[in-house]
C-alpha positions in Angstrom: -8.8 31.3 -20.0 -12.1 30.4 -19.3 -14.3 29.9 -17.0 -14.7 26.2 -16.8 -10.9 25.8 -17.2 -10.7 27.6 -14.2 -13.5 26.0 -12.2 -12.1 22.3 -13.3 -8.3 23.4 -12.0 -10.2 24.4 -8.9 -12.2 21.4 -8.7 -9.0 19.7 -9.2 -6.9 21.1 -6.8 -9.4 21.3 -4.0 -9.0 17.5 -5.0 -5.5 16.6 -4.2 -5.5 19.0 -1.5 -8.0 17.0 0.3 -6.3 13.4 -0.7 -2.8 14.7 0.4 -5.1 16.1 4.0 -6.2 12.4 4.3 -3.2 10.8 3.7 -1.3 12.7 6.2 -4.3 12.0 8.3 -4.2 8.1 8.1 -0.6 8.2 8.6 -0.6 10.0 12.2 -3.9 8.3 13.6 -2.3 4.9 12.7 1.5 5.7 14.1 -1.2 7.3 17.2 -2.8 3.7 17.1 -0.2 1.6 17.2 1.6 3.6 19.9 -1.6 4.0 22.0 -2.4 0.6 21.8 1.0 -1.0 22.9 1.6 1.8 25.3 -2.4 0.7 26.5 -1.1 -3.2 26.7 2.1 -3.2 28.1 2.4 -0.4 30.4 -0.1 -2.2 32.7 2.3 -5.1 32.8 5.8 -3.3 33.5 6.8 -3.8 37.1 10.1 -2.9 39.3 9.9 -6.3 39.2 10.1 -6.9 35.8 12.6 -4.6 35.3 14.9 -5.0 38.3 15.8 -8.6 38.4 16.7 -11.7 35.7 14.6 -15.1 35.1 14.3 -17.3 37.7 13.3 -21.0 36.5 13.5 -22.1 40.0 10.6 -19.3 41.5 9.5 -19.1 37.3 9.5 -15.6 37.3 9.9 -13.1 34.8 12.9 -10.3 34.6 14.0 -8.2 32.0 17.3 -6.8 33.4 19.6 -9.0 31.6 17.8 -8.3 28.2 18.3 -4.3 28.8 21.6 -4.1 30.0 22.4 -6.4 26.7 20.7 -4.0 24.5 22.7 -0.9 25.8 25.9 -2.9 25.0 24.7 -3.7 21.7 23.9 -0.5 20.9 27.2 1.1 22.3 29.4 -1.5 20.6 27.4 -0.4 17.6 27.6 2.6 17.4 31.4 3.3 18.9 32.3 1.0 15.4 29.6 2.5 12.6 30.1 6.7 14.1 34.1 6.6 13.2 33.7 4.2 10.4 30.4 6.3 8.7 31.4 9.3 9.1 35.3 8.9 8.1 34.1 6.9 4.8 31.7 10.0 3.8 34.3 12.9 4.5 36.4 10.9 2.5 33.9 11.0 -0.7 32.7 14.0 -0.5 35.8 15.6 0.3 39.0 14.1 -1.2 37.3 11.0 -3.9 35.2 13.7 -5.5 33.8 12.1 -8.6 36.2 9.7 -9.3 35.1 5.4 -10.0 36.5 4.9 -6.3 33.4 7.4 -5.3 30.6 5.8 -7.3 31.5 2.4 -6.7 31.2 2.2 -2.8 28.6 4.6 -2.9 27.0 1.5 -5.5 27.9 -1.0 -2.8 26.4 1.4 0.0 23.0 1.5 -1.7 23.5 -2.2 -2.1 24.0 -2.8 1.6 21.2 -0.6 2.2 18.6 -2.7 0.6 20.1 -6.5 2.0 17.4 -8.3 4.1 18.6 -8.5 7.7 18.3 -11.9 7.9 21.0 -12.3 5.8 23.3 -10.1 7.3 22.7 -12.3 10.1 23.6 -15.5 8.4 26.9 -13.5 7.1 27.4 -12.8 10.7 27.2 -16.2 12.0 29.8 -17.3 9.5 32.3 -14.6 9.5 32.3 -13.2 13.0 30.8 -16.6 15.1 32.4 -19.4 13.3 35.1 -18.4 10.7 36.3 -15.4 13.7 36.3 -17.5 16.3 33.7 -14.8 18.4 31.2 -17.5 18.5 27.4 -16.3 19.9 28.0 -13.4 21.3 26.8 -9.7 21.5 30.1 -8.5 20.1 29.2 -10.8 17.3 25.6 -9.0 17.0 27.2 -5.8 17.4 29.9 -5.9 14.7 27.2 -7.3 12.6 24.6 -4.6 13.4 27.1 -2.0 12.1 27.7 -3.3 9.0 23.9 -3.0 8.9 24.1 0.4 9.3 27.3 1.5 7.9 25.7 2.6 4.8 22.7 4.6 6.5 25.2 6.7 8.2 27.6 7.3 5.5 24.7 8.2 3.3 23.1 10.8 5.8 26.6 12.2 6.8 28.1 12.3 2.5 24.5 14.0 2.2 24.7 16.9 4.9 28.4 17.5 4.2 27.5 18.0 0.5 24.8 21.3 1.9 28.1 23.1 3.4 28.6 25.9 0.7 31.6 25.8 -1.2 32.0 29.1 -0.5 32.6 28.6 3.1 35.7 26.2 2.0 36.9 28.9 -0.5 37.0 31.7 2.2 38.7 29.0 4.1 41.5 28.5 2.1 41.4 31.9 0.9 42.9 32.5 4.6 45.8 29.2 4.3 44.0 27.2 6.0 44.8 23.5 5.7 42.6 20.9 3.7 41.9 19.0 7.3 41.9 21.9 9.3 38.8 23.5 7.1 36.5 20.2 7.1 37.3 20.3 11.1 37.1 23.7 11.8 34.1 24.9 9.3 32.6 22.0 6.5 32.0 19.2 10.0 30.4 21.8 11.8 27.9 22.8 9.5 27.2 18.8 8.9 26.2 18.1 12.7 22.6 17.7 11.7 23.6 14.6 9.6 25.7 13.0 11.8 22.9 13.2 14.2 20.6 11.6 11.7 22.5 8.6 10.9 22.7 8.6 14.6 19.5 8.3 15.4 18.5 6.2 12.3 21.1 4.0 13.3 19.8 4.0 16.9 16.2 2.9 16.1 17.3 0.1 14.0 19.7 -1.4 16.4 16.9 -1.0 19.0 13.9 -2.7 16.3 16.4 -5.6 15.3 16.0 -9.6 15.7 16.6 -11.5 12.8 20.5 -10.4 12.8 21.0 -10.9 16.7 19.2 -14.1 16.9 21.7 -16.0 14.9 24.6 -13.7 16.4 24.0 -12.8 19.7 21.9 -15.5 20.7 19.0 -15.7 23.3 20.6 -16.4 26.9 19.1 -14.3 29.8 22.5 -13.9 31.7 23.2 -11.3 34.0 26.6 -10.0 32.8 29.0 -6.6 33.5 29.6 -4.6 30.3 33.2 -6.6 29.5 31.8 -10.1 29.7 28.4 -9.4 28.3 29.8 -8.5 25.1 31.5 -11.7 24.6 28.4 -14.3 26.0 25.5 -15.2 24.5 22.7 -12.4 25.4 19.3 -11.3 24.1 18.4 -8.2 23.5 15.0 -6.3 23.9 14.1 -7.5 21.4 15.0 -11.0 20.7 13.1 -11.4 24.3 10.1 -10.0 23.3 10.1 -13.0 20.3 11.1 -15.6 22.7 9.1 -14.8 25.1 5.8 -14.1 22.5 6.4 -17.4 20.3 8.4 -19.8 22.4 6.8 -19.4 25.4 3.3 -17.5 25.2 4.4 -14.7 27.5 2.1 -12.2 25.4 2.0 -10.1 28.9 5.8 -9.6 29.6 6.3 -9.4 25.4 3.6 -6.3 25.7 5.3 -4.8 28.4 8.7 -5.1 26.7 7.2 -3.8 23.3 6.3 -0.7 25.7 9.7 -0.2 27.1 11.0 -0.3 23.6 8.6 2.0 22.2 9.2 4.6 25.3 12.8 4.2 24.5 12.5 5.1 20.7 10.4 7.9 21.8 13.2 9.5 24.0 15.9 8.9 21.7 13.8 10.9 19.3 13.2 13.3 21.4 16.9 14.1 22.9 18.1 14.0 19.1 15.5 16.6 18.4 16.6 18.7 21.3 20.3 18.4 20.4 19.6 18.9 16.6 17.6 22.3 17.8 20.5 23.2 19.7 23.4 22.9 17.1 20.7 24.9 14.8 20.5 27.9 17.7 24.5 27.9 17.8 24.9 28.2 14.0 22.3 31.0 14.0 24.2 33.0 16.8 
């Protein structure tokens, strides 16, 4: 080989070396920006006040309570439907459909789902849950809704994971009479934790980031509710009140303080699913 071969594979991977370095670059200082700069106008603007009482349009102030209490119940009702529902669906194809039509056809209609605008799962919504149900606008509405949205996210992660477990493991399993169930409970789930947590977490930050969906579902009342009838009024999450608030009513103050709550919330989630994600690994290494 000679020598300017050499010097122009050099050349050229000293190259992409230093595009790839500046990519990755640009992509942290602008997820850095973003969060700096909402975290810089918002957190200025969050109050007790804010956060410990509901609108007023007698006095004309400003509370938030309403909207977070309605996102929590979102996001339980969520994720108490799309966990059993994901999770079921993939231990089902990966480990009794195998390879079979049944398999690649809802695993076709899963990628489908995936890819659907969430506007239109929120028209879908309004006519199947609010009108043609009888749920009307509601956050059960939203919610059922919402985990259709993510149904396929957490299948996907979940059929993924289970597919690492060797096949070894279930041999040695069955080597020993165990039962089909008893070995994807006792030793394929197990080793799949890290998915489930994915399509957790995934499943999380979407329900948190979502509007389109809840604002034809859910609707935008600022009700103070308990956990029973809040799920079957009218509510507005986190964020369907940072869009009324931003472009109905020119709040840009309480809609930067609400972007900052959510973007402190997205943080901790993230950060409790990478503790619990660490955890399960240190238990499967022991």
């Amino acid at each position: 080989m000679s020598n300017n071969v050499k010097r122009r594979r050099a050349a050229y991977g000293f190259v992409m070396r230093f595009l790839m370095r500046l990519c990755a670059a640009l992509t942290a200082a602008l997820a850095l920006f973003l969060v700096g700069y909402v975290l810089y106008k918002g957190l200025p603007n969050v109050t007790w006040k804010l956060l410990s009482t509901k609108p007023s349009y007698l006095t004309e102030s400003i509370g938030i309570l309403p909207d977070i209490l309605n996102t929590l119940y979102v996001m339980m009702a969520s994720l108490l439907i799309v966990l059993p529902l994901g999770v079921c669906a993939a231990i089902y194809l990966t480990e009794y459909a195998g390879n079979s039509r049944l398999s690649r056809v809802i695993e076709y209609a899963a990628e489908t789902l995936s890819g659907i605008p969430s506007i239109i799962y929120g028209l879908v919504g309004m006519l199947v849950f609010c009108q043609f149900l009888g749920m009307q606008t509601s956050l059960m509405a939203g919610a059922m809704t919402l985990a259709i949205m993510n149904l396929p996210t957490v299948m996907r992660t979940t059929q993924e994971s289970l597919k690492t477990v060797p096949q070894s493991y279930r041999e040695g399993a069955f080597g020993l009479g165990a039962g089909k169930w008893r070995v994807i409970r006792t030793v394929v789930m197990p080793g799949c934790v890290d998915g489930v947590i994915t399509g957790c977490i995934l499943s999380i930050g979407r329900i948190l980031g979502e509007s389109a969906a809840l604002l034809f579902t859910a609707g935008f009342a600022h009700a103070l509710n308990g956990v029973w009838k809040g799920l079957h009024s009218a509510g507005a999450t986190l964020t369907v009140a940072l869009y009324v608030y931003a472009k109905e009513q020119g709040e840009f103050a309480v809609a930067f303080a609400i972007a900052a709550i959510l973007m402190i919330l997205t943080l901790i989630v993230n950060g409790a699913a990478a503790l619990i994600g660490a955890s399960f690994k240190r238990r499967r290494s022991l």
